[in-house]
Every structure is written in C-alpha cells, then in structure tokens.
C-alpha positions as CSV (number, residue, x, y, z in Angstrom):
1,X,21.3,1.1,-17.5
2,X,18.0,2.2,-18.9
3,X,16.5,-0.3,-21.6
4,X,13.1,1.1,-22.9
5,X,12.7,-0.7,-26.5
6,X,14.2,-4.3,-25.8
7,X,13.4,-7.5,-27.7
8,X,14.8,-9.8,-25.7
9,X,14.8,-9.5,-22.1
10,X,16.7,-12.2,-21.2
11,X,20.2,-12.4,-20.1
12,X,22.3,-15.6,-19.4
13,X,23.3,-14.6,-15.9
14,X,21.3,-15.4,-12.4
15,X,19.9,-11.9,-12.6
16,X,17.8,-11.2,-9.6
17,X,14.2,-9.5,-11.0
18,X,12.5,-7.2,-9.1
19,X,9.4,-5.3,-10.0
20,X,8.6,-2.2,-8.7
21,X,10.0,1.4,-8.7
22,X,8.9,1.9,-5.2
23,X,10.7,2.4,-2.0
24,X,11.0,-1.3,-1.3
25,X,12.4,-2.0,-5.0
26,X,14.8,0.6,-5.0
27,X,16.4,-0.2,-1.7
28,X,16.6,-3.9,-2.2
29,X,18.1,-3.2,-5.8
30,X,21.0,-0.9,-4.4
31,X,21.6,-3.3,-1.4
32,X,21.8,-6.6,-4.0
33,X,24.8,-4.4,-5.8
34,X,27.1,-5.6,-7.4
35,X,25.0,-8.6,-7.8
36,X,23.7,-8.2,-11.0
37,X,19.9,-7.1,-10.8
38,X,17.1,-6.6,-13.8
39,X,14.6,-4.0,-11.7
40,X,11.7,-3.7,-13.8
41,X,9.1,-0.4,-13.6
42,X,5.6,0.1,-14.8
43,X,5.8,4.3,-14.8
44,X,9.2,6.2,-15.3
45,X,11.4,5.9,-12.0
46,X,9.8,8.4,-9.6
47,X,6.5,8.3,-10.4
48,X,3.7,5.6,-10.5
49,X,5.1,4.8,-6.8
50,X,2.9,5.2,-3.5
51,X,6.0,5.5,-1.3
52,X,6.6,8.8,-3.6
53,X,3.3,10.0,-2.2
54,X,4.5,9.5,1.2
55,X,4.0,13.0,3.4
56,X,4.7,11.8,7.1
57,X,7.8,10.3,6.8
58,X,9.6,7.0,8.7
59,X,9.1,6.4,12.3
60,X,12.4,5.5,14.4
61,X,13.1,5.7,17.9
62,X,16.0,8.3,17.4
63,X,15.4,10.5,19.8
64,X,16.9,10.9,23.5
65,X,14.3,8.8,25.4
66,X,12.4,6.7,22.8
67,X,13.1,2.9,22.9
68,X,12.7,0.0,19.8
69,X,10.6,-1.2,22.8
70,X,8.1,1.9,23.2
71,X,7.8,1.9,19.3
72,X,6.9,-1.8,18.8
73,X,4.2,-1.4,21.9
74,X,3.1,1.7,19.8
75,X,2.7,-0.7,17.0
76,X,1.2,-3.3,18.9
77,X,-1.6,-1.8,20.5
78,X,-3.3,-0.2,17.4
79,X,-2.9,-3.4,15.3
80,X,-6.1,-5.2,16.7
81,X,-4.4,-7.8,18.3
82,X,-3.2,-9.1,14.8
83,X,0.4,-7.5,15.3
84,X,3.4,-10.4,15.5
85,X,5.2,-9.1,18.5
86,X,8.0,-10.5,17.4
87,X,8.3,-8.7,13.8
88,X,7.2,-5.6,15.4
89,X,10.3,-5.7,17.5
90,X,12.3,-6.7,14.6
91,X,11.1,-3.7,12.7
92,X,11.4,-1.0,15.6
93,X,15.3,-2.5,16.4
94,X,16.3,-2.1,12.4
95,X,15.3,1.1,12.3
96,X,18.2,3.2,13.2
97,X,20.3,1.4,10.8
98,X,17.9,1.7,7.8
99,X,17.9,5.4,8.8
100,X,22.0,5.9,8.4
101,X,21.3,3.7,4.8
102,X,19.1,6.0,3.4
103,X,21.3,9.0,5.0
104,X,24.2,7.4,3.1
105,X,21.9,7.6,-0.1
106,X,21.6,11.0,0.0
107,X,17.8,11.3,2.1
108,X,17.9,14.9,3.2
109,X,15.8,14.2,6.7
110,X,15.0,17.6,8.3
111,X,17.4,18.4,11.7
112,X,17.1,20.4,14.4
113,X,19.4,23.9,15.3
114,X,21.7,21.2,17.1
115,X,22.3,18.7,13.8
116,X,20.4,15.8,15.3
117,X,17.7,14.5,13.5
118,X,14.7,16.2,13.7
119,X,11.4,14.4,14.8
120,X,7.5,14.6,15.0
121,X,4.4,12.9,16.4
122,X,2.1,11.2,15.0
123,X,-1.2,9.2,16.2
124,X,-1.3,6.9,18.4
125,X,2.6,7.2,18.9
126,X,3.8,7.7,22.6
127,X,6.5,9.7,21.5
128,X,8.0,12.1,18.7
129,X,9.8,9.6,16.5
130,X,8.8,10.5,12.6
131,X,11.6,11.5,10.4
132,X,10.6,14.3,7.7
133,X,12.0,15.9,4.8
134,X,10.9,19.0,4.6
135,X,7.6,18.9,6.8
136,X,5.5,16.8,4.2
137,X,8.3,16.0,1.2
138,X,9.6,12.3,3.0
139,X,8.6,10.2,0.4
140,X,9.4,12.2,-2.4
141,X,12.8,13.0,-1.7
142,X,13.5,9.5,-0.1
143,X,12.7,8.3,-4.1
144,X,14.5,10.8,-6.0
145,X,17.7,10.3,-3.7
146,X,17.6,6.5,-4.4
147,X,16.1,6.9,-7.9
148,X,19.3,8.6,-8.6
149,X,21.3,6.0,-7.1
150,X,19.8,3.5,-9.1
151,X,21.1,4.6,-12.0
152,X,24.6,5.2,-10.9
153,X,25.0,1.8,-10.3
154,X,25.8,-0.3,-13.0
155,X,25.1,-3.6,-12.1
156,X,21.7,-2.7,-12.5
157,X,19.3,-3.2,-15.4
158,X,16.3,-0.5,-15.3
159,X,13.8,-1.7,-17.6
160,X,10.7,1.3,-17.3
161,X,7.2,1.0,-19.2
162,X,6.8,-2.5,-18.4
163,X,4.1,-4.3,-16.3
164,X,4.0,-7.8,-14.8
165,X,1.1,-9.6,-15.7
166,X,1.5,-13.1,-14.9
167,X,3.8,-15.1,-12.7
168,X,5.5,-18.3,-14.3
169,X,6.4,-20.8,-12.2
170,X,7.5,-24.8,-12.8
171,X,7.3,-27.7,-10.3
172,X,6.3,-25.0,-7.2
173,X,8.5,-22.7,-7.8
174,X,9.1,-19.4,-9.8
175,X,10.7,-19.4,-13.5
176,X,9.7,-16.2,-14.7
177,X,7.4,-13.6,-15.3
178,X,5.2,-12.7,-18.1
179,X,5.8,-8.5,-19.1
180,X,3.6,-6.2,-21.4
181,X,4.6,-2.4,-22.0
182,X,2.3,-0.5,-19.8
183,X,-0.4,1.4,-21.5
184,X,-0.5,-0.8,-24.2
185,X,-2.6,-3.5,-24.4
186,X,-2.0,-4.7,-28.0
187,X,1.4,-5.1,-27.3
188,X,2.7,-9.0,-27.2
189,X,3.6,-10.0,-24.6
190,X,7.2,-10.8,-22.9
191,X,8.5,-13.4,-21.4
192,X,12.0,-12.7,-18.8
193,X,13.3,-15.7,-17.1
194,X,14.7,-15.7,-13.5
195,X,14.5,-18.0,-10.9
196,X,14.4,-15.3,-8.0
197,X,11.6,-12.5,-8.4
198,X,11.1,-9.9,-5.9
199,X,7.4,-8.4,-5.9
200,X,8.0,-4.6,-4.6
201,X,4.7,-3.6,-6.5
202,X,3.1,-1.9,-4.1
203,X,-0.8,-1.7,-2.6
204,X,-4.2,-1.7,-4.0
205,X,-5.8,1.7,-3.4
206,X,-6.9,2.1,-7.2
207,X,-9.5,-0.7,-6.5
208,X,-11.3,2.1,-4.6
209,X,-12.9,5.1,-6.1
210,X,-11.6,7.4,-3.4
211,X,-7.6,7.2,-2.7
212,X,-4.7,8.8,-2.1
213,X,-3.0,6.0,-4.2
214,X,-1.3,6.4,-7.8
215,X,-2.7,4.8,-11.0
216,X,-0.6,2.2,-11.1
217,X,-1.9,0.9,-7.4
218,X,-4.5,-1.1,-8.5
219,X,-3.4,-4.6,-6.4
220,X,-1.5,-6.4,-10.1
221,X,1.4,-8.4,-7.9
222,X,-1.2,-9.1,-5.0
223,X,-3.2,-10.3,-8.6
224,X,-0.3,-12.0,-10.3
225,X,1.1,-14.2,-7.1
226,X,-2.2,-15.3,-5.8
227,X,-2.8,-16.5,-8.9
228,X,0.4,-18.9,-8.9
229,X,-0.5,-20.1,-5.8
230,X,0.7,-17.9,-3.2
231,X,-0.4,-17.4,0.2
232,X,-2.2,-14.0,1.1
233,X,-2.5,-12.9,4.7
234,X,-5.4,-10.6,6.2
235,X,-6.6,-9.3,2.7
236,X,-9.7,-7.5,4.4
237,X,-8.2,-5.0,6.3
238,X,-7.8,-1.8,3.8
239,X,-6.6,1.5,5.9
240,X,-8.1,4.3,4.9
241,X,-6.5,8.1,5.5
242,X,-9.4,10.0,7.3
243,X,-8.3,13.5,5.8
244,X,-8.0,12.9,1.9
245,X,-8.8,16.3,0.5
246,X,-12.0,16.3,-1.5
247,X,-11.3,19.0,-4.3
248,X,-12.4,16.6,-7.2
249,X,-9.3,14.9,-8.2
250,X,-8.7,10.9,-8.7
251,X,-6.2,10.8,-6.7
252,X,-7.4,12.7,-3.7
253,X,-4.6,14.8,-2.5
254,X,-3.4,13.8,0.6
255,X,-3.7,16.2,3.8
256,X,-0.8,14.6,5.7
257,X,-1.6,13.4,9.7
258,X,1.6,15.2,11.0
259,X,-1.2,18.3,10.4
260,X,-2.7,17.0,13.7
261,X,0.5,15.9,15.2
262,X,1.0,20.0,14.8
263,X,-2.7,20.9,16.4
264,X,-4.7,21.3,13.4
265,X,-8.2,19.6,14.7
266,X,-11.5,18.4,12.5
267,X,-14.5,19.9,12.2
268,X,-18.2,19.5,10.8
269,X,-20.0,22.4,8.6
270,X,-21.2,23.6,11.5
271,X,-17.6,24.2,13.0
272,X,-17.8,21.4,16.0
273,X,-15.4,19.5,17.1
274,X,-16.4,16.0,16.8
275,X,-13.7,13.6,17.7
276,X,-13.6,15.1,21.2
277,X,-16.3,12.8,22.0
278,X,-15.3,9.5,20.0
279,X,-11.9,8.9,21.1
280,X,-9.7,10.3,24.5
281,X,-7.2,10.9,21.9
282,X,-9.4,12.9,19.8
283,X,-7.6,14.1,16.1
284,X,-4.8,11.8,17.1
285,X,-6.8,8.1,17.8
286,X,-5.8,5.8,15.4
287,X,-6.7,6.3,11.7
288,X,-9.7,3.7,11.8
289,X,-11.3,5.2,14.6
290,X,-10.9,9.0,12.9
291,X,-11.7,7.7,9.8
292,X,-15.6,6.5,10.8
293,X,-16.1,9.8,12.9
294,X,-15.1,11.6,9.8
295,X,-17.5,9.1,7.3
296,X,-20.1,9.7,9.7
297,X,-20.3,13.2,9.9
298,X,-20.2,13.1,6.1
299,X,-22.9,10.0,5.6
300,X,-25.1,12.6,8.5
301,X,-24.9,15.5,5.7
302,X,-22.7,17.7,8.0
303,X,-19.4,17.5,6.0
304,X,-15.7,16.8,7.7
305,X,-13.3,19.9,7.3
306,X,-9.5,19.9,8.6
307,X,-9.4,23.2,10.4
308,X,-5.3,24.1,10.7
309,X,-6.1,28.2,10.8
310,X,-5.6,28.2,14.8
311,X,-2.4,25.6,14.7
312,X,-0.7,26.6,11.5
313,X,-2.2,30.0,10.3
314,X,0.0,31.7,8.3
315,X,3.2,29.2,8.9
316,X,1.4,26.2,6.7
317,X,2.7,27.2,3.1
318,X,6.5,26.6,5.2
319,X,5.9,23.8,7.2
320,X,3.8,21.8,5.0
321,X,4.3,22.9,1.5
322,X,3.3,19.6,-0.7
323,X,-0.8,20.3,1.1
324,X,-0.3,23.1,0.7
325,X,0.5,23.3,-3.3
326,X,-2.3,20.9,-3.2
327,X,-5.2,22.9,-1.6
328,X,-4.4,26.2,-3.9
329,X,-4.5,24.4,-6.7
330,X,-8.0,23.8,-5.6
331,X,-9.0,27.4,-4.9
332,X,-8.5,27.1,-1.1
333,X,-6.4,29.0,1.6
334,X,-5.6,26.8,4.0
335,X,-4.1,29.5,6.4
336,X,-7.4,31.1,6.1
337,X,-9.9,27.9,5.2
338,X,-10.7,24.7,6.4
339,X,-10.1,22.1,3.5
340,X,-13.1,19.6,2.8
341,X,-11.6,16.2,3.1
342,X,-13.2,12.5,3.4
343,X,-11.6,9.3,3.9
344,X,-9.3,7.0,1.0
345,X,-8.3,3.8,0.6
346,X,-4.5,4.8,1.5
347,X,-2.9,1.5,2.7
348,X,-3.4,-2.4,2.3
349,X,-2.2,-4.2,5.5
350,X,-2.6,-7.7,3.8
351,X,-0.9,-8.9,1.0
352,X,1.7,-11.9,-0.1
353,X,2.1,-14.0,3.5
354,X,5.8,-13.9,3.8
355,X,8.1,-15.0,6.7
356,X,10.8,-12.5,8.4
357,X,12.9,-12.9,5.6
358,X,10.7,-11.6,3.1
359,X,9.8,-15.1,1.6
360,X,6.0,-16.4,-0.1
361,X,4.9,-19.7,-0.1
362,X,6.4,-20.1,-3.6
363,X,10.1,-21.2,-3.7
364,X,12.5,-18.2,-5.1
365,X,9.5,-15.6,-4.6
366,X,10.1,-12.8,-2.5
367,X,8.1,-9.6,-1.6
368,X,8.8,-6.1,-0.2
369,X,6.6,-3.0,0.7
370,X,3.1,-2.8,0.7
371,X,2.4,-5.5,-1.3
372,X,3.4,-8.2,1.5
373,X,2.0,-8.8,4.7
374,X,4.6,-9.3,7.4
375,X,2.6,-9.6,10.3
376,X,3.7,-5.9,12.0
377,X,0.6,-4.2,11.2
378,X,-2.2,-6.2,12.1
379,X,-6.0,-5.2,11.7
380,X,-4.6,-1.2,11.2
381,X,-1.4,0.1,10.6
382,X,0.7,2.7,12.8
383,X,1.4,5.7,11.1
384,X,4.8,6.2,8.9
385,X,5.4,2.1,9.6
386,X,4.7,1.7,6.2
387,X,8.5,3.4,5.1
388,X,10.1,1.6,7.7
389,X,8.5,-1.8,6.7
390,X,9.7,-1.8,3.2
391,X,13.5,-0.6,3.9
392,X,13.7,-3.2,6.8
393,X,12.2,-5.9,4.5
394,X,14.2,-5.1,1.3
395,X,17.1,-5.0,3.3
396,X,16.2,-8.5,4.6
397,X,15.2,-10.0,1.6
398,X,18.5,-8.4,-0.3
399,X,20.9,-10.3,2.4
400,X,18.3,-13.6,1.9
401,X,18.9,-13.7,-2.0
402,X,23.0,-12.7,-1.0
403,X,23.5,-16.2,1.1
404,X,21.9,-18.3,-1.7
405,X,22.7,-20.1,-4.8
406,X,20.3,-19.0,-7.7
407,X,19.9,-21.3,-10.3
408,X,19.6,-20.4,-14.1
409,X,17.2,-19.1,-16.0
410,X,14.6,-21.6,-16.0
411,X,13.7,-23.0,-20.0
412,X,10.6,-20.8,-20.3
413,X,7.2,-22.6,-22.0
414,X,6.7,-21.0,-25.2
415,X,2.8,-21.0,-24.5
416,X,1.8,-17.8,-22.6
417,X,0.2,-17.7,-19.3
418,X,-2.5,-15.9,-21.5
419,X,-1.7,-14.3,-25.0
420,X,-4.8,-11.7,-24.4
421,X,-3.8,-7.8,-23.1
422,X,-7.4,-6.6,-24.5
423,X,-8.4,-2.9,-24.0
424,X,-10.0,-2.2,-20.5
425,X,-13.4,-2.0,-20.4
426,X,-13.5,1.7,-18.5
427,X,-17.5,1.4,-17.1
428,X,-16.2,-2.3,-15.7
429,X,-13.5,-0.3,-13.6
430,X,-15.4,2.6,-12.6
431,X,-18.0,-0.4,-11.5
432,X,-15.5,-2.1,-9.4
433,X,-14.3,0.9,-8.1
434,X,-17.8,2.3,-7.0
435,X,-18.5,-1.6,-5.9
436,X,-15.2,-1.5,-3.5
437,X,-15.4,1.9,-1.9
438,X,-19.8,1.1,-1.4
439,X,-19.4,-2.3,0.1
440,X,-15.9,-3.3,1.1
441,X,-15.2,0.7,2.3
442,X,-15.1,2.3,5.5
443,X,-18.5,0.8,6.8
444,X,-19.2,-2.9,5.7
445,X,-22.1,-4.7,6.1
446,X,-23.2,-8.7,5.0
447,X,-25.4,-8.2,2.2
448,X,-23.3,-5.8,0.5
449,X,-20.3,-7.6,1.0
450,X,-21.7,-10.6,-0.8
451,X,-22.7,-8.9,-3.8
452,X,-19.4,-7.5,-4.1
453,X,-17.7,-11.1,-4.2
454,X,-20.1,-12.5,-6.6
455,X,-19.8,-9.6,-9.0
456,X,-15.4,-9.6,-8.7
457,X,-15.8,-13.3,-9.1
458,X,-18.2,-12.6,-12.5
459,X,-15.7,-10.0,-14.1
460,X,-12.4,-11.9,-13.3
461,X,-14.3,-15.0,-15.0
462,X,-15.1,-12.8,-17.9
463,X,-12.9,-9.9,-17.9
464,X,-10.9,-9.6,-21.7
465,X,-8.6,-7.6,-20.6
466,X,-5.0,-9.0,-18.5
467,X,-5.4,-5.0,-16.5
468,X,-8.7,-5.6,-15.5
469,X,-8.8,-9.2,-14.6
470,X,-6.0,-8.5,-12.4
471,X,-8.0,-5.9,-10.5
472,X,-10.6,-8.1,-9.9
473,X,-8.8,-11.1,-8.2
474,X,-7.4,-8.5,-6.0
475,X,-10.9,-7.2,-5.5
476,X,-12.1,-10.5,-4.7
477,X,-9.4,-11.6,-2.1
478,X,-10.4,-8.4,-0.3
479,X,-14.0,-9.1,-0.2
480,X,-14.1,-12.7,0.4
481,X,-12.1,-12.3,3.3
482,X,-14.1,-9.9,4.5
483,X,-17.1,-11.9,3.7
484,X,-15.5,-14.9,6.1
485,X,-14.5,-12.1,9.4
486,X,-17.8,-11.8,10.9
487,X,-16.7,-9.1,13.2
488,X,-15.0,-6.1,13.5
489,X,-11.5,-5.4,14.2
490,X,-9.1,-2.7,13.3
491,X,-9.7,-1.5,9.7
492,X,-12.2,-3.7,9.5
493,X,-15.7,-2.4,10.6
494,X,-19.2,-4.8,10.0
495,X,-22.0,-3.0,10.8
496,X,-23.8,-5.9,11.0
497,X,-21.1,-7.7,13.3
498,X,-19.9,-4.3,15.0
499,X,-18.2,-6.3,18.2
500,X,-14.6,-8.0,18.1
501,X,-15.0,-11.9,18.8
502,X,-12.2,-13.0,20.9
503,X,-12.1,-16.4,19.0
504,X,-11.3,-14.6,16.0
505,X,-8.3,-12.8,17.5
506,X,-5.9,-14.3,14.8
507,X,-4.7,-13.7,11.2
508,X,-6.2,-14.7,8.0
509,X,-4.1,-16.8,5.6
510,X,-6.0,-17.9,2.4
511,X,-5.7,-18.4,-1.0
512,X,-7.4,-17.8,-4.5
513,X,-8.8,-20.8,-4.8
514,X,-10.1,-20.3,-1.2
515,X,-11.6,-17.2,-2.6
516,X,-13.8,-18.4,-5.4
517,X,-15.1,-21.2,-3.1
518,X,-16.8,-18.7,-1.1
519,X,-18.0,-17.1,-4.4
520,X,-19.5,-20.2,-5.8
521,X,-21.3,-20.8,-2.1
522,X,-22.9,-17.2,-2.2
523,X,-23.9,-17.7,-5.9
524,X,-26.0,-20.8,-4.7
525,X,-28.6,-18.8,-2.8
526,X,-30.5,-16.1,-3.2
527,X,-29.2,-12.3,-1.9
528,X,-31.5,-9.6,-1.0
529,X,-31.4,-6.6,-3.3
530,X,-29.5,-3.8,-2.0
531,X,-28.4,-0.1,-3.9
532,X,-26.3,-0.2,-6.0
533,X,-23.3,1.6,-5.8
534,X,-23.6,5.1,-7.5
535,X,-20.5,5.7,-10.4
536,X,-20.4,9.8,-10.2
C-alpha cells in the first residue's frame, strides 16, 4: 500500500520500520512478509537508491570451480587487513542462496547458451564469479524486480517522500523516528513510533563533490544513529571508483569496472598506458591502487581516459548499454573515443558497527547495506560485494526481527528531537562538498585533514537546517577518524603518513561524541594555512 499524504503515521501494531528504498530495504521488507512492515522512502521507489546505480552486478561463486573459500580470500586480501575472516566466509557461503531469492523475485541475471548463470571478472577477483543483467543493468533491474514485489505484497506499508531526520530512542533503546517530507523543509515534522527500526539508507557519496552516488546519498542514517549514540566502525575509509566519467554532470556517470574485466585499459592524454607500471595487475589492481594512478596522472596535467576501442569497438553499445547511453549523451563515441573519467566517492566501507546479525549498539536498531559496517570489507571493498552484503545482511536481520518479541509502540515525547527543517544553505553544501573531496579525498594529508574537522564541527554546531546538519556529522565522523589513522591503509592514503603501521592493523570503532573531542583538541592550537578548496 502506497500512503503519500498521511497525518498520522502511526499504527497500533508492532510494525517493523525500515527506511530506505534501496536493495537492502527492499529485500529485508519482502523477507519480513507477512509480518506487517511500515518501509519508509525518501525518493519514489526506484530511484534516489545507490544499489539502482549498481552496473557490475553480485559476486557469487556459481561457477564450476569457484569456492565460498576462493571468494572470501578474494575479499580478504584487498581489505587491508581490516576484513573479519569470519563474516567474509559468512558472506561468500550465503551467496548462492541470496542468488535463487532474487531469482525467485523475478532478477533477470544474464545466462550463458547452456542456461547456467552467466558470469564475469572483476578486479582483484581470482575468478569469474559477477552476476549481470544485461552487461551493465544489475542494479537497476535487481530494484525494479523487487520494487514491484513490494507492492504486491500487502502486508507492507510504502510510505514515499519521507526522510528520517532524527532517531528517538528511550532508556537505550529505539522508540521511534522523527520524519519530514523530503524536499520540504517547512513541513512539520512527524513523529512514527516503533520499537524495531531498520536503517537501509544507504552511503554518503553526496558529501563529496565528485560521485557516482544519487542525491539522496548524503550519509542522513550514518547522521541520525550516531547521533543517538550508536557505534560507527572505520568511518575513514571512503572507496572511490577510479573511472567516473567526467562529462560535467553531478552525479558523474559511472563507467562500470567489468569494462576492464572485458580489456578495455587506461590511458593518459598522451595515449600511455600507465598502470602497467603501478600494479602487476595493471587496469584490474584493486580500486584504491587504480584510483591514485588515475588522480595522479590527472593532478600531473596529463588527464586519465578509459580506452575500450581495442577491447569493445563496435560491440560496446550491446554489451554495456547503460555507459554507453551515458557517454552519447555527452557527445562521445565510445567505440571510437576514449571517455575522460576521474575518480568518485562511490562507496563508504564504514558505517553503523553492527554484529552478524545486523544489530547497532542501540537495542531494537538494525542496519542493512551500505550504511553499516559488517566487518567484510575492511580498508577497501572487493568489487560487486557491496549487492551481496546487503541481501545477505537483510536476509539476516529479517530472520533476527522473525525470532523476537517486539514490544509496542513506545508513548512518543511530544517535544521534537528538533522542531527546525530550515532551508539549506546551498554555498554551505557546495563548501562541504569541495572541503570533503580537497582534504578527506583520494590523497589526504594532516593539515588539510584538520581543517576539514574543525570546519564540519563549526557548521553542524551552527547549521539551521536538519538536511545540512546531518551532512555534517557525517562529514565529521569521516574526517576525525581520519584525522586519528596516521597511516595509510586501503582506501585510506596520508601523504604525510604514506606507510601501513602494523600496530594499527585493526578496526576503528568510535562514536560522535568521540568525534567532537578531537574537534575541540584541534580548535585549541593553531593550524597552518593551507588552500582552500576551490567550489567550480
């Protein structure tokens, strides 16, 4: 049932509330059927979702050969020693079964001339084991198949045009959440009780000024559940896609890495090869690695091109139609063209700590997809782990909430968490943006860092609007953790602490409050001046 215009949002009934249209919220919805659930999206179902976006597909070991084992060990050694062997396994085991789910659901995944599922490489996997729709249409047509789904089934309530602002909780534990239509910032506020919230809200790629990430990314349940007190695990390490296409457009269209799994290599303006000499993998090390050669050769003035006229040619428009819509859109011919591209902010490994069941810290909170942290990608995600992650989690958490008693609605407080929605101040965003991608980006160093916490700390102190101050607690967990790892590891690179430290080998699990301590320490001494970051 869809419910756009509602007054009251409250039902007497344990409903389970999950927020999110995403992957993750979708799947855990249909698998808590008949259980009555209340699923609750910011953008119309379909859109607004970064798992829509999705172009390489899931990776499962279906293939004659591959193991659970080989993918876990796949997973494990490009995580940065940060992986939990132990989820990673998990994950890789429940991934045949997730597969026949979303089968069942109507997923149209792309077979071979024999009827068996058909499969690709890529980086840093050992073995062809990525599950596509269509070449480069996995995400897409994984969220319209259980989009529709959704709505055939009635025991759930689809409330679109909402956002979650605020998290309620009483004595440790959650009572409810605090809803405003989205868009609308002079709209009062909601309140909807429920005593079991799932947070399926996705990552926090809008915080940068270059992503492959929708609108609607911009880190709000990473925002809303730190600020209740949950846990957040290894909030520093951001992935970011190495071949975002650079036509002008916020978001950067996404060139899909299956083009490399296919042969396409990169190149500079002056047609060289230059991951050759970086990595023995070359196009297909993982994304971290690929992504500083391609930031370098940009930051050297020699521009970073995806060359696929050798390995595709004439055959892209069939095999990859979704880049290729993308780049003629733009005015380019990518059977005949290399396409400009630069790296995105594309996918947040940290997020809400939560145990193997899909549990916070907080007592009857939950989280699925990118907006957790499970443990199974470490310091730098594997590519397409990301799809399997959320349907193995919200499959998880769906049986959790199934063995347990919910209590009632809780008696909600009739003071708000805040009464103020306030306009967003536009130059404050593109600021943070610019702020993100300059200092807490690609390449990090100290100085810039530190300016980036103080100033998140400032506009989340000061911010008048529920949108924006939101952001920036998600901006300033990022950038304080990063601040606190002085090395590199994974996704995250300090140039001015460019070595792993052994010691430091582990994960980081912090809180909010942990956060604006180390703002308040760097705001009592001086910091060099340093460039600003330029807002095009």
């Amino acid at each position: 049932m869809t419910t756009n215009n509602i007054p009251n949002l409250t039902r007497a009934t344990d409903d389970v509330v999950i927020v999110g249209g995403g992957l993750a919220g979708l799947f855990c919805a249909l698998k808590l059927a008949p259980r009555p659930v209340t699923l609750i999206s910011a953008a119309p179902l379909g859109q607004g979702a970064s798992s829509a976006w999705a172009q390489g597909g899931i990776a499962a070991a279906v293939a004659e050969g591959d193991t659970p084992e080989a993918h876990a060990a796949d997973t494990i050694a490009v995580g940065g020693g940060l992986v939990d062997e132990a989820v990673a396994l998990g994950i890789a085991r429940e991934a045949v079964p997730r597969i026949h789910d979303l089968l069942a659901y109507g997923v149209p995944f792309d077979r071979d001339l024999e009827g068996r599922l058909a499969v690709g490489r890529e980086a840093a996997h050992s073995a062809r084991r990525i599950v596509h729709v269509r070449g480069d249409g996995a995400g897409a047509a994984i969220i319209a198949a259980l989009g529709e789904a959704v709505r055939r089934t009635p025991s759930i309530r689809l409330i679109e045009g909402f956002v979650a602002e605020a998290l309620l909780t009483e004595d440790g534990a959650v009572a409810g959440l605090q809803l405003r239509a989205a868009g609308n910032p002079a709209a009062p506020p909601v309140l909807l009780a429920s005593r079991a919230v799932v947070l399926a809200t996705g990552g926090l790629g809008h915080l940068y000024a270059v992503t492959t990430n929708p609108f609607e990314a911009s880190g709000s349940g990473l925002a809303i559940a730190a600020r209740a007190g949950a846990v957040i695990a290894d909030p520093e390490f951001v992935q970011f896609h190495p071949t975002a296409i650079m036509v002008g457009r916020d978001p950067a269209p996404l060139a899909t890495e299956a083009l490399r799994g296919e042969g396409a290599t990169l190149i500079n303006g002056h047609g060289e090869r230059f991951m050759l000499t970086r990595h023995p993998l070359a196009e297909l090390a993982p994304r971290d690695i690929v992504a500083r050669g391609v930031f370098a050769e940009i930051a050297a003035g020699r521009g970073a091109f995806l060359d696929a006229r050798q390995a595709l040619g004439a055959r892209f428009a069939d095999k990859f139609p979704t880049v290729h819509a993308s780049c003629i859109a733009a005015g380019i011919d990518p059977a005949t063209q290399a396409i400009p591209i630069a790296p995105a902010a594309h996918y947040h490994m940290g997020g809400i700590a939560v145990d193997p069941h899909g549990r916070s810290s907080i007592d009857g909170l939950w989280a699925g997809g990118e907006v957790s942290s499970t443990g199974a990608h470490g310091a730098n995600r594997l590519a397409s782990n990301s799809l399997l992650e959320a349907v193995v989690y919200a499959a998880r958490i769906a049986d959790d909430i199934a063995s347990r008693a919910i209590p009632s609605p809780a008696h909600l407080p009739d003071a708000l968490v805040t009464p103020r929605g306030g306009t967003p101040d536009a130059a404050a965003v593109k600021r943070l943006r610019a702020m993100m991608s300059a200092h807490v980006g690609v390449i990090r160093h100290s100085d810039g860092i530190a300016e980036a916490v103080r100033s998140f700390a400032a506009l989340e102190r000061d911010a008048t609007s529920m949108a924006v101050r939101n952001m920036a607690t998600s901006a300033l967990l990022v950038a304080a953790a990063a601040w606190m790892r002085r090395e590199s590891r994974g996704a995250h690179f300090r140039i001015d602490h460019p070595a792993d430290v052994p010691a430091l080998a582990r994960r980081t699990m912090t809180t909010l409050a942990a956060a604006h301590e180390a703002a308040e320490s760097l705001s009592e001494r001086p910091l060099p001046r340093i460039a600003q970051p330029v807002i095009a």
